[in-house]
N, C-alpha and C positions, 0 to 999 in steps of 0.2 A: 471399917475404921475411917474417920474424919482427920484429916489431914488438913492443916491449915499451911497456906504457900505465902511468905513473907517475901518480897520483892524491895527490889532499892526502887527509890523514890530517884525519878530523873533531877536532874539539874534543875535549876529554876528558868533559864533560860533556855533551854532543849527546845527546838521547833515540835510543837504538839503534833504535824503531820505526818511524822515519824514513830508513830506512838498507835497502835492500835491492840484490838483486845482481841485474844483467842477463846473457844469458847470454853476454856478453864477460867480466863482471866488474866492469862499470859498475853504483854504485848507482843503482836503479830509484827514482823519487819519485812518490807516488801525483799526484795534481791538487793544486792548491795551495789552501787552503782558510783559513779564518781559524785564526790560530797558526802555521801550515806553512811549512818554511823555503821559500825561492825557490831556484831553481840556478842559476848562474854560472857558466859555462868560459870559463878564465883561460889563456891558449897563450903559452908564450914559451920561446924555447929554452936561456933563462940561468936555472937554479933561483932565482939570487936574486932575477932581478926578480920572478917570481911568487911568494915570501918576500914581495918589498917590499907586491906588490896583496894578497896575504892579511893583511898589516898593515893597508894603507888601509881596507880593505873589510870588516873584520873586526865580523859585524852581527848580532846573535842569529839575524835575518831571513833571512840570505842562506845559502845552502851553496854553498861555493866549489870547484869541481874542477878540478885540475892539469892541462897537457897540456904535456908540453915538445917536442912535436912536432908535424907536420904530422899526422900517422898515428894518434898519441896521442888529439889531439881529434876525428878522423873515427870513431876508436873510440868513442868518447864521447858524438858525436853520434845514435851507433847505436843505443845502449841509453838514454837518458834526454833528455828534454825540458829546453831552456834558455830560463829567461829574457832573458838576454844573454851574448854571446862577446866577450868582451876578448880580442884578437888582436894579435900581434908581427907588423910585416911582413918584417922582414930574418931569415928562419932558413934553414938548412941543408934539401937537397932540396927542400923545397918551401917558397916564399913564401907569405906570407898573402897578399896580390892569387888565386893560384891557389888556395888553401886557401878564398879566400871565394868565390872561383867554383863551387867544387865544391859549398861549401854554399847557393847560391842556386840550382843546376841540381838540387839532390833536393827533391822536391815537399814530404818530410815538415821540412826543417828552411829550406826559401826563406824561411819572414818572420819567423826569427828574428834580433834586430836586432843587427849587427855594430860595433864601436866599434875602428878602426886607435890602436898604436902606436908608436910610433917614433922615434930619434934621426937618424934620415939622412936619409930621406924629407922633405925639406921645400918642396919646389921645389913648383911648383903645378900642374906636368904631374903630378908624384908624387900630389898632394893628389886631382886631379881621377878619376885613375886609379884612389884607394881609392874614392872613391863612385862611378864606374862599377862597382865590383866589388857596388857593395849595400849599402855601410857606412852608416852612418847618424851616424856621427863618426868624427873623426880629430884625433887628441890628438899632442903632440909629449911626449919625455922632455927632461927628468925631468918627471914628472908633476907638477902641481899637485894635491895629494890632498883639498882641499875641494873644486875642479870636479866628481874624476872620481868622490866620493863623491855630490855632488848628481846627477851623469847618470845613473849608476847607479839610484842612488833612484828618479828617474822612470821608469825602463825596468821597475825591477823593479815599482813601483807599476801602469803599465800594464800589465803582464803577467797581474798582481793582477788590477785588474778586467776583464782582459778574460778570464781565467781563470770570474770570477763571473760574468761575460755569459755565457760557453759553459754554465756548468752553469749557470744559470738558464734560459738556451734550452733547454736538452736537458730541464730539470724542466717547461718549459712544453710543451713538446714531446710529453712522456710525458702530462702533465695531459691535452693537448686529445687524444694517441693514448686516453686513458683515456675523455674524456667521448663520442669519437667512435665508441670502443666500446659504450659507458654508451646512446649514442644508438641504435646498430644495435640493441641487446638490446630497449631502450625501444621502439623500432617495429616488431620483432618481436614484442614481448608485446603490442602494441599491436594488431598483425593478427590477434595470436589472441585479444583481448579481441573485436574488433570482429565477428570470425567467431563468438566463442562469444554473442555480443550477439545478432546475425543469426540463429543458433541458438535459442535464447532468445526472440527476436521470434517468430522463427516457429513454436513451439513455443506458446508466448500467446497466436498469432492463432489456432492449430487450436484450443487449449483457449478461447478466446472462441464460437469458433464454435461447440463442441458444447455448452457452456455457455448462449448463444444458442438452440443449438436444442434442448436439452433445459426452457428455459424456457420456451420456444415450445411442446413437446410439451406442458410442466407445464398451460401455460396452456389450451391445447385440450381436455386432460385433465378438467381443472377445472371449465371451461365446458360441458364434457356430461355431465360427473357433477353439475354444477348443474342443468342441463337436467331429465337423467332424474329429480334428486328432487321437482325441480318439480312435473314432471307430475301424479304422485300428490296431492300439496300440493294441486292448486287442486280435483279432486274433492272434496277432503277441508272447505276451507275455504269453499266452496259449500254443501257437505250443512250445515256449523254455522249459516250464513249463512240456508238455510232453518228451519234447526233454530229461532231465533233468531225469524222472525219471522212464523214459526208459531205460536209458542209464547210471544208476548208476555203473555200471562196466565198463565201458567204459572211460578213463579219457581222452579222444580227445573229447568226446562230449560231457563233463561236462564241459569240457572248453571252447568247442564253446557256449555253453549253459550260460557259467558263462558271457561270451564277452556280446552276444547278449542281457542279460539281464540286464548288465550294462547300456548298449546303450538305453535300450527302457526305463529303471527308468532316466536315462540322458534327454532323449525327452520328457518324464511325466511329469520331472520337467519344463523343458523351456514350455511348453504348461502350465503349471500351473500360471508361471511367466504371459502369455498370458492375464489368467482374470484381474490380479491387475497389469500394470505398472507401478503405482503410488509406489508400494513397493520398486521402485527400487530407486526412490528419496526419500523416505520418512522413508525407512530404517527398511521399515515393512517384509520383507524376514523372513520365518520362519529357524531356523535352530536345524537340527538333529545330536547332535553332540553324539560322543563317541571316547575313547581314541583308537587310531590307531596307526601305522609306517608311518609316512611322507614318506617312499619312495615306499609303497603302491599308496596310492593317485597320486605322482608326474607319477608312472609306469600306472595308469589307464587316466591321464591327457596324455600322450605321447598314449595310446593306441589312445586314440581320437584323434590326431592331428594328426598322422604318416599318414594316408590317404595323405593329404594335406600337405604334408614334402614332401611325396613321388612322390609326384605328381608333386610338383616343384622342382625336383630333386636336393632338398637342405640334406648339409651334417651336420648330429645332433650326437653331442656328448653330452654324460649324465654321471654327475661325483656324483657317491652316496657316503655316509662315511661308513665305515666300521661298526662301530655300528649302531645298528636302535637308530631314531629319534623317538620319541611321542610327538604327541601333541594331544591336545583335539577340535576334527574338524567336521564340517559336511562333510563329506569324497565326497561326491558327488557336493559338493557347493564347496567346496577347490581344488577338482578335475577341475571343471568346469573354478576355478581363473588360476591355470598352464594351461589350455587347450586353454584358451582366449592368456594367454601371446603368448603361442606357435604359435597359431594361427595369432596371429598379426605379430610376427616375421618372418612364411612363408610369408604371405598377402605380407609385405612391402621389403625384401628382392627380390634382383633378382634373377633369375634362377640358381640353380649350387650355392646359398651362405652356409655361415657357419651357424651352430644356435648353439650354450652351454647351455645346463642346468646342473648344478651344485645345491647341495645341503652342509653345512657344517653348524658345529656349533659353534656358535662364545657366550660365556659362557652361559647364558640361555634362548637362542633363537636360532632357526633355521632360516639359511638365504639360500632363495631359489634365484637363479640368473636366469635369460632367457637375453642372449648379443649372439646376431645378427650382421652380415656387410650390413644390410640395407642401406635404405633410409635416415636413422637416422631422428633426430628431429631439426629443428628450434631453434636456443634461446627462439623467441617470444612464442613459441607454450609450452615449457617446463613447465611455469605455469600451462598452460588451459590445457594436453593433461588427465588429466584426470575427465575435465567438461562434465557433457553430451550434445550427438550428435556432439563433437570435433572430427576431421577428420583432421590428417595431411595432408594427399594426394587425394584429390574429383576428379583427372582426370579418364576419361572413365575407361582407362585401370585399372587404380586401382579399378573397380567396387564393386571387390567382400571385399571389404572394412566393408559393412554393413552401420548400421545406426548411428554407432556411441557411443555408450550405453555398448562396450565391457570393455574400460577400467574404467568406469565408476562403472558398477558393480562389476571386480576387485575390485578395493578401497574401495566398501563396505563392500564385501564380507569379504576383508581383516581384515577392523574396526571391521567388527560383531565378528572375530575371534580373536581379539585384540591385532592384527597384526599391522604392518604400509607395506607401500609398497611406491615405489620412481623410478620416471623416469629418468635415464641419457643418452646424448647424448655431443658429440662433433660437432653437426652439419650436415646438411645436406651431405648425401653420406657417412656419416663416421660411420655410424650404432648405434643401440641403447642397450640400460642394464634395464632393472625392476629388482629390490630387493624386494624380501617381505621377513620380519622377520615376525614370529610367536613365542611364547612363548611356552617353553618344557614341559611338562610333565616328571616330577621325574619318574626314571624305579621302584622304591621300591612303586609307589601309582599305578601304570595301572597295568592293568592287561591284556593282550588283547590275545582275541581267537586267536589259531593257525587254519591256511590253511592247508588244504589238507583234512581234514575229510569227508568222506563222508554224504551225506545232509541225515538225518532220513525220513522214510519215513511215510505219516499222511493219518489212514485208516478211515473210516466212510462207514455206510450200510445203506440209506436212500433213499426212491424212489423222484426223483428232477426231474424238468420241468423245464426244461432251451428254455428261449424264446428269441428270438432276429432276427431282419428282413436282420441282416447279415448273412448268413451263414455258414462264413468261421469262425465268433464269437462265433454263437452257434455250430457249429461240436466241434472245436476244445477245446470249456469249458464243454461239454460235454465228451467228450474224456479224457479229464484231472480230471471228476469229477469220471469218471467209473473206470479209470487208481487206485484212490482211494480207491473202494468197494461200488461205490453205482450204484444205477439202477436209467437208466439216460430214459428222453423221449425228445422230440424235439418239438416246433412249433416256424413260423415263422412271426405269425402278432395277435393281438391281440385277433380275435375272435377266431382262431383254440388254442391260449392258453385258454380262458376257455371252450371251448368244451374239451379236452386233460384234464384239472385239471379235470374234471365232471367225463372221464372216465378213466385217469388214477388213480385221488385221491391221488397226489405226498402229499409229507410229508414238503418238500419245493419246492417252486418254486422263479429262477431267471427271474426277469422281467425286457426286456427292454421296456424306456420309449415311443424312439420317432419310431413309425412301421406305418404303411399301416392298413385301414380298423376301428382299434380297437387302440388307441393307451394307453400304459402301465397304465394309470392314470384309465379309464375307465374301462379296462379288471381287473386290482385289485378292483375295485367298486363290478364290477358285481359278482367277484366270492367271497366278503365277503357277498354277499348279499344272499347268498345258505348258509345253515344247514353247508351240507360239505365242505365248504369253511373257517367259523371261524376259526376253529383249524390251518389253514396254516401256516407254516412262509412264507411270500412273503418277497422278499430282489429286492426293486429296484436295476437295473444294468443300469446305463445311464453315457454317457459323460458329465453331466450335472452336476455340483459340485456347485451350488451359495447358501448361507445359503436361499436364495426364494424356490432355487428346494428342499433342506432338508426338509422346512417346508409343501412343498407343496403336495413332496409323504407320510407326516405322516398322514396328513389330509385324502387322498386317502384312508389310510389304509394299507401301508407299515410296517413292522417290522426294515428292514434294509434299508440302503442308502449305496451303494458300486459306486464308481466313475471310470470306465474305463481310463486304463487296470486293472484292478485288482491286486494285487501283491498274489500271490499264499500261502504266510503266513496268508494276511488278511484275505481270504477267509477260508485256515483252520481253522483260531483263530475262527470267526463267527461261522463254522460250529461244533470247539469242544465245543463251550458255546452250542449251542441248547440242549444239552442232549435227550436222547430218550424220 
């Protein structure tokens, strides 16, 4: 059967963009949005009553579509969505009662809301039977056109927002599809952060470990190359020690004596530095101060560097003040700050240059100068030249440059003395200046010993067993301890020391640690292990100085701990506390 579907003709002014075709030929209306008209299908089988409802109804709002059939409007229903069905019930073929049934049995068009009219229908069996079909009113003709304009209104209005509830659902909808997406990606990147974290951890805990154990080697390292320079050192600081008081009438060889002792506490200490380098970033350097003459210090700093002045046949002038200067200094670390400048000053200088040292006093500090015709310094480099391992010049020639750590420990050295010190330069080839100020010491608060006295000399009469598998160590601390008043015996490895203590029955015995056969840990065991052995004083003698080795010869059964070279004071102090 051929059905033809008559439609109202829009407005003349209707935006055409509102207007499209279904593939019946029904216009298509996108969703209703703010400004969009609403649809309306209007059924009735007399043209003019749907004349009369496109007059009532006639609303910028609304777009009104014709059906003058039963078949018209189920066309209708097929291509476009309605707000409400105004419906005739008395028509040809098909009733609306059956035309609303049909529209309440298809899923897509059951809630939308049906309004009966009618002039015959009035009985209440009729009435009852239009909302059994699903209407939602039923109006009698002739129409009342204020009501059926108000009903309208609210249908189309709730269509409205219920129109803006679905697309706000569907935009709430897409939001939390979006964030739920947003989340999966989030916990995905989240498991590769956590993996690549894991990563990362475990990659810092290898690199800790070798870090760790590469400290650990540093440090081992350090502590036997402190050892081995030890060993030589206390031969050495022995022969002066005899040297020394031998030779108390003698003032040539007190003062050879004075030199070479300087030099070997000079070497004690940078061997000391050896075990902790960390001290020297970290600002843990111990310091032995006492009040002194600055030009003391500056004259033992020029002893030390004149070798290598002389050597690079550089010409050094040294300008002192007339009055002595005091400050309150570790004389050997202060010494050791002039000796570095000096040092660096020959290093970067050419052959045949100048060097100044200059000292004066500029009101409550002393300012010591070292300016050189050097290499001088760089602009760029004037910041950093006292960062550690900074090296102005790394060409071959310049080898003897070092590692870089010179003016570095200056600076600290300085600080620790609560000093300042300061680089200047005009630039390369044009030479360099260091300033270090230190603060004075008032002459009415020092007090400081005079030079020249001669050294006292410290007696004891004790039988000692001096052991050690050096034996330029043990002659010579033996020599030094007889030179004193005591009766000295010798061995040189661990078993012939306690045979020797068994049958000499020393009153003290020096024991080194690290010997051949028997070494110092084991030979003190065995001989506290004898009757005649309790009573000994054993005083370890080892180049071994770490708070592990202190603890480790007290366990042995050590009395003392003495760390090569010995200083010839500490050894007396030890020996005047034993008491007979």
């Amino acid at each position: 059967m051929t059905t033809k579907m008559i439609l109202s003709m829009e407005k003349a002014d209707a935006p055409q963009s509102q207007q499209g075709q279904s593939p019946h030929g029904a216009p298509v209306l996108a969703p209703a949005g703010v400004g969009e008209r609403i649809n309306i299908l209007i059924v009735d089988d007399e043209p003019i009553n749907l004349t009369v409802l496109e007059t009532v109804l006639d609303d910028p709002g609304y777009r009104l579509v014709r059906a003058e059939s039963a078949d018209q409007a189920l066309m209708a229903l097929i291509g476009e969505e309605f707000a409400l069905i105004i419906l005739d019930i008395n028509m040809p073929v098909m009733s609306g009662f059956e035309l609303a049934n049909m529209i309440k049995q298809r899923k897509k068009t059951a809630g939308e809301p049906i309004i009966f009219l009618t002039a015959y229908f009035s009985e209440d069996q009729h009435v009852l039977e239009g909302y059994g079909t699903g209407a939602v009113d039923y109006l009698h003709k002739p129409i009342n056109a204020t009501i059926l304009r108000s009903k309208v209104a609210v249908f189309a209005e709730l269509y409205r927002k219920t129109r803006e509830c679905a697309l706000a659902n569907e935009s709430l909808l897409s939001e939390v599809a979006e964030r739920r997406r947003a989340q999966e990606q989030l916990l995905l990147l989240n498991n590769e952060l956590e993996e690549r974290v894991a990563q990362r951890t475990s990659a810092l805990v290898r690199a800790d470990a070798a870090l760790r154990d590469a400290d650990r080697q540093k440090d081992e390292f350090l502590a036997t190359l402190a050892h081995e320079l030890r060993n030589p050192l206390a031969p050495i600081r022995n022969a002066v020690q005899i040297l020394l008081l031998k030779g108390q009438d003698v003032p040539d060889l007190q003062w050879a004596g004075d030199v070479i002792e300087r030099q070997v506490s000079q070497m004690t200490r940078l061997v000391d530095d050896l075990l902790d380098v960390s001290r020297i970033t970290t600002g843990k350097l111990e310091l032995r101060t006492e009040i002194v003459e600055l030009a003391k210090v500056v004259q033992a700093a020029v002893e030390t560097s004149r070798p290598l002045i002389d050597q690079d046949g550089h010409r050094l002038t040294i300008s002192l003040p007339a009055q002595p200067l005091l400050v309150n200094a570790d004389v050997i670390r202060l010494a050791e700050v002039f000796a570095n400048l000096l040092n660096n000053a020959a290093k970067y200088t050419e052959r045949g240059g100048d060097i100044e040292l200059s000292v004066e006093q500029q009101e409550r500090f002393a300012v010591v100068r070292v300016k050189d015709t050097g290499i001088g310094i760089p602009n760029d480099m004037l910041p950093r030249v006292f960062n550690l391992f900074t090296q102005v010049d790394r060409h071959l020639h310049r080898s003897q440059g070092g590692l870089g750590i010179g003016l570095t420990l200056v600076k600290r050295l300085v600080e620790m003395h609560a000093g300042t010190v300061e680089a200047r330069s005009d630039g390369a080839n044009r030479g360099s200046e260091f300033i270090v100020r230190l603060p004075l010491v008032a002459a009415d608060m020092a007090t400081v010993p005079k030079a020249g006295g001669k050294k006292s000399a410290f007696t004891s009469q004790y039988r000692v067993l001096v052991v050690d598998d050096n034996h330029d160590g043990a002659e010579t601390l033996g020599m030094m301890l007889g030179i004193m008043g005591n009766e000295i015996r010798l061995a040189h490895d661990g078993l012939a020391a306690v045979e020797a203590a068994e049958a000499f029955k020393p009153e003290v015995v020096l024991l080194d640690i690290g010997m051949p056969v028997l070494d110092g840990y084991d030979a003190c065991r065995r001989i506290r292990e004898q009757p005649w052995g309790k009573s000994m004083i054993l005083i370890a003698l080892t180049g071994w100085g770490q708070d592990a080795d202190r603890k480790r010869t007290r366990e042995a059964g050590f009395d003392h701990h003495l760390v090569k070279p010995v200083e010839a004071a500490t050894l007396m102090s030890v020996f005047a506390g034993l008491g007979r």
